[in-house]
Structure formats: structure tokens, C-alpha cells
C-alpha positions in Angstrom: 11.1 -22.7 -235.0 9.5 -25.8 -235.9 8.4 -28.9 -234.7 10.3 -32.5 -235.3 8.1 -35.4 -234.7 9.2 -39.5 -235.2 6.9 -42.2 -235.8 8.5 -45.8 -234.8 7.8 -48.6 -235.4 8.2 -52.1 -237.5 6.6 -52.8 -241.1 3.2 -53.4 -241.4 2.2 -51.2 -238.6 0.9 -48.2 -241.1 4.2 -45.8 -239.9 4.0 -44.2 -243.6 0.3 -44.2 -243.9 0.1 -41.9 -240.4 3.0 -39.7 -241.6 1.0 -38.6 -245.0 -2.5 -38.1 -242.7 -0.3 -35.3 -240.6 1.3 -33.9 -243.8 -2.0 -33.6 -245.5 -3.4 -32.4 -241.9 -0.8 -29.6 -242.1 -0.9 -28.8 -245.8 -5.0 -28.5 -245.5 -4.3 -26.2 -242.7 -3.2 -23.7 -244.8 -0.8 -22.0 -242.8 1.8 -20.1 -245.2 4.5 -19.9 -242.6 4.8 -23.6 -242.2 6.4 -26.0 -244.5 6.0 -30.0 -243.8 8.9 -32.4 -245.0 8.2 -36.2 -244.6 11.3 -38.8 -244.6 11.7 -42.3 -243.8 14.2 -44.6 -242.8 14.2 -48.5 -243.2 15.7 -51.6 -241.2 15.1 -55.1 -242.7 12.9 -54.2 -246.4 10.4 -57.0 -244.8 7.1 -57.1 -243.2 8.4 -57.0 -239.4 11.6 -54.9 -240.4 12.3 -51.8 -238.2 11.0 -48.4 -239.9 10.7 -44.6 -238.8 8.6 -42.3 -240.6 10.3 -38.7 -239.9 7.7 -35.5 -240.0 9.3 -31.9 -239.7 7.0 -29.1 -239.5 8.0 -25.4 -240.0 10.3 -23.6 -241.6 12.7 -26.8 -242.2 14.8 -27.7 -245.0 15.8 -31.8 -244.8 13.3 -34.3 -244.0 14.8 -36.0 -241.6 15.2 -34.8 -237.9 18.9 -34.2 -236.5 19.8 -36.4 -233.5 18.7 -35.4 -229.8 15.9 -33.1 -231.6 12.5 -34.6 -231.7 9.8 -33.2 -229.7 7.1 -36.1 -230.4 7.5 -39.2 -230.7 4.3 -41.5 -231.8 5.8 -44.7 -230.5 3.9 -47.9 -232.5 6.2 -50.7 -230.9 7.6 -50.3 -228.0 11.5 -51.3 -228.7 11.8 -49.3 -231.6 10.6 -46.3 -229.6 13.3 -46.6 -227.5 15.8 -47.2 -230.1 14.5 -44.0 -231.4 14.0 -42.2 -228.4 17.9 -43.3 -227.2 18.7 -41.1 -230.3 16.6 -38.8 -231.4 14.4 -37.4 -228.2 14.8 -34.1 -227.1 15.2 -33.5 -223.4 11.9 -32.4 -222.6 10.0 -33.8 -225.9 6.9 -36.3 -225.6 7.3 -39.7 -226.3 2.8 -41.4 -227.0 3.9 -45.3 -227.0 1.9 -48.2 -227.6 2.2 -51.1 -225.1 2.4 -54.3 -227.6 5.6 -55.7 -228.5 6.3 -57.1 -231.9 10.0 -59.2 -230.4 12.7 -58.9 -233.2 14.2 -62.0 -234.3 17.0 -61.7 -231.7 14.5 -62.5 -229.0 12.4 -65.0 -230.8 15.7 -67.1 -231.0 16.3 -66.7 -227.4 19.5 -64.7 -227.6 18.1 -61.7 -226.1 15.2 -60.8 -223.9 12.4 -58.0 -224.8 12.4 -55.8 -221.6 9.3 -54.9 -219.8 6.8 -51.8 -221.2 7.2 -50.4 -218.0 11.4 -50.5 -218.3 11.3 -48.8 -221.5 8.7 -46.0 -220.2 11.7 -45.3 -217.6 14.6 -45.3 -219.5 12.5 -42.9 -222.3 12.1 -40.4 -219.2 15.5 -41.0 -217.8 16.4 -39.6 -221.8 14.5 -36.6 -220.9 11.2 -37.2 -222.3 7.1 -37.0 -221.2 6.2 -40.8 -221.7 2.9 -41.7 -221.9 1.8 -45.2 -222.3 -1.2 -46.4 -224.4 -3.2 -49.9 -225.0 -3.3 -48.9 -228.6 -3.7 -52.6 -229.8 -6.6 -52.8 -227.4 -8.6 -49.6 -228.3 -8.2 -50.2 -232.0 -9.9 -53.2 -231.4 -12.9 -51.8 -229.2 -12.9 -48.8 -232.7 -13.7 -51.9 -234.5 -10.7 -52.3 -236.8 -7.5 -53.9 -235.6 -5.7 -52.5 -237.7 -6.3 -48.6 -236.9 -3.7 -49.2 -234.0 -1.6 -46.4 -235.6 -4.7 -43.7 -235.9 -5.5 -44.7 -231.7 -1.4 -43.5 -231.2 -2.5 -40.3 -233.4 -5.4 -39.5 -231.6 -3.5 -39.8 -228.0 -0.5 -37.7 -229.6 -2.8 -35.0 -230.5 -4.3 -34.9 -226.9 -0.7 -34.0 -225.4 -1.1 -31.1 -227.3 2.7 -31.6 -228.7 1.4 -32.1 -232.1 0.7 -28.4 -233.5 -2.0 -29.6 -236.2 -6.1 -28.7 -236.5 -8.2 -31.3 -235.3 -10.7 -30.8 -238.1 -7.8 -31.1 -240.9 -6.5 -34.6 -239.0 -10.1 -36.3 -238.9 -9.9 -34.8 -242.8 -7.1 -36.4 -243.2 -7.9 -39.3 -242.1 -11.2 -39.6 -244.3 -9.2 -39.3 -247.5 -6.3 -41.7 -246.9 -7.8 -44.9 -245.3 -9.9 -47.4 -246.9 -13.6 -46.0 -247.3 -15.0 -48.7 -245.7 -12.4 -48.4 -242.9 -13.2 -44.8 -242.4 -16.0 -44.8 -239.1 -13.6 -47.1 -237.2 -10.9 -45.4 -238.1 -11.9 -42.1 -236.7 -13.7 -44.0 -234.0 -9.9 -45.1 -233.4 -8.7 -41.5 -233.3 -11.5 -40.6 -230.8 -10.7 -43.3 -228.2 -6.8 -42.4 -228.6 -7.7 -39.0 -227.4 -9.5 -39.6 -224.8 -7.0 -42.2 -223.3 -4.8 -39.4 -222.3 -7.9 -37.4 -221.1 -8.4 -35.0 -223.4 
């Protein structure tokens, strides 16, 4: 048994960054049973383009999770979490999304229309899934770094308790792979994400 775990989103959002702070969170934790494999897939090769960062804890084999299997997914942009969730959620998994939309180019030219946060929050639990919704964008700000939205969706993901990884080994994590001088508001970030879904 293991756990699957997706992190969507679109390029420039630090997808890849938060999927080597949970493999180095899991590594430092030191348990021998466990194995972490870390995969990613890739829409447009652009800033803006579509990309999933794939974490698979336990005793696991590919790095990539199999369809209609993921029990987490750290949602960075709202569309793309759905897109993901539509395929990879288990029934029953949790889905941590953040509310900002980054429209793809389909909408910016008016031939489609971005649906509402709220829409894609129901259609994510008619799939099956434990949605919670956070202001990531806003809380990154309020850590002091706009830019730690993706460590604000980590911190609320470990508060659901769906993501099976020592605290101390995260924040550790965390330390080592952001810019030093990014580190206080960074965990700062990780703090406030927790806390938005009350833990």
C-alpha cells in the first residue's frame, strides 16, 4: 500500500520545486519500508503550459500514478486540477485547490469560458473527491513572498492529513530547496496553508 499524490498546475507555478521538498521530506524521514518515485508530465514546454508533477510513495515501482488512483491532489490552478482530477482522482481521495485561475489561451481568445471556482469544487466531488478550497495566491502574499503560492497549497495539504510525511522533515525540506533569502516567508507560507484548513 502506498500513497499516489498529483501536483497540477501550469509552468511557472513551482509544481517541480514542491514535488522534490516532499521527496526529500520522505527520504529524510528515513522510513526503510517506503520508497518515493517522482514523475512529470508536460503540456505546452512554455511558461503558462499545463504541467503535473506525479509523487508516489511506498512500495511503488513507476513514477507516474495509474488513472482513477490518486489520493491527493495539491491543486495550484484551478482548471488543471480538474483536468487532473477528471482522470486521475480516486473516489474518496482529497483534492487542496488553489482559487486563482491562470485562463489558457482558449479563453483569452474568447472561444471558451473559464468556469467558476466554485463549479470546479463540485464537479471534483461529484468525481468522488474531499475538495477543499484555498486563497493560496492571497496567503502567499500576507507570508511575504508571492511566489511561495505552491508551499501555502503544501502546508494546507499536510493539514488534511492525506499527505503521510513528518512535519519536521517538510519544514527541512523546505529550508534546503528554496532560495535562502526566501526561506522565513516561505515557511511562513507553509504555516498559514496549514492553518487555513484548521489544523
Amino acid at each position: 500500500m502506498g500513497v499516489n499524490l498529483i501536483i497540477a498546475g501550469v509552468g511557472g507555478q513551482g509544481s517541480i520545486l514542491l514535488s522534490r521538498i516532499i521527496a526529500d521530506a520522505v527520504i529524510a524521514g528515513g522510513r526503510q519500508t517506503e520508497r518515493v518515485r517522482v514523475g512529470e508530465t508536460f503540456g505546452a514546454a512554455m511558461r503558462g503550459g499545463a504541467v503535473s508533477s506525479h509523487v508516489r510513495i511506498g512500495e511503488v515501482e513507476g513514477p507516474l500514478v495509474p488513472r482513477g488512483a490518486c489520493d491527493l491532489i495539491i491543486g495550484l490552478e484551478p482548471l488543471e486540477t480538474l483536468r487532473i482530477g477528471a482522470e486521475y482522482l480516486a473516489r474518496g481521495g482529497t483534492v487542496v485547490m488553489n482559487t486563482k485561475p491562470i485562463p489558457p489561451t482558449e479563453v483569452k481568445v474568447g472561444m471558451a469560458k473559464y468556469p467558476s471556482t466554485e463549479s470546479i469544487a463540485r464537479a471534483l466531488e461529484a468525481i468522488g473527491g474531499r475538495v477543499l478550497v484555498v486563497d493560496g495566491d492571497r496567503l502567499a502574499a500576507i507570508a511575504g513572498s508571492p511566489r511561495s503560492t505552491n508551499v501555502v497549497m503544501l502546508g494546507a495539504a499536510f493539514a488534511t492529513g492525506a499527505l503521510p510525511v513528518d512535519e519536521h522533515c517538510l519544514l527541512e525540506a523546505i529550508r534546503s530547496r528554496v532560495p535562502p533569502r526566501t526561506v522565513d516567508a516561505n515557511l511562513q507560507a507553509f504555516k498559514l496553508g496549514r492553518e487555513a484548513v484548521g489544523s
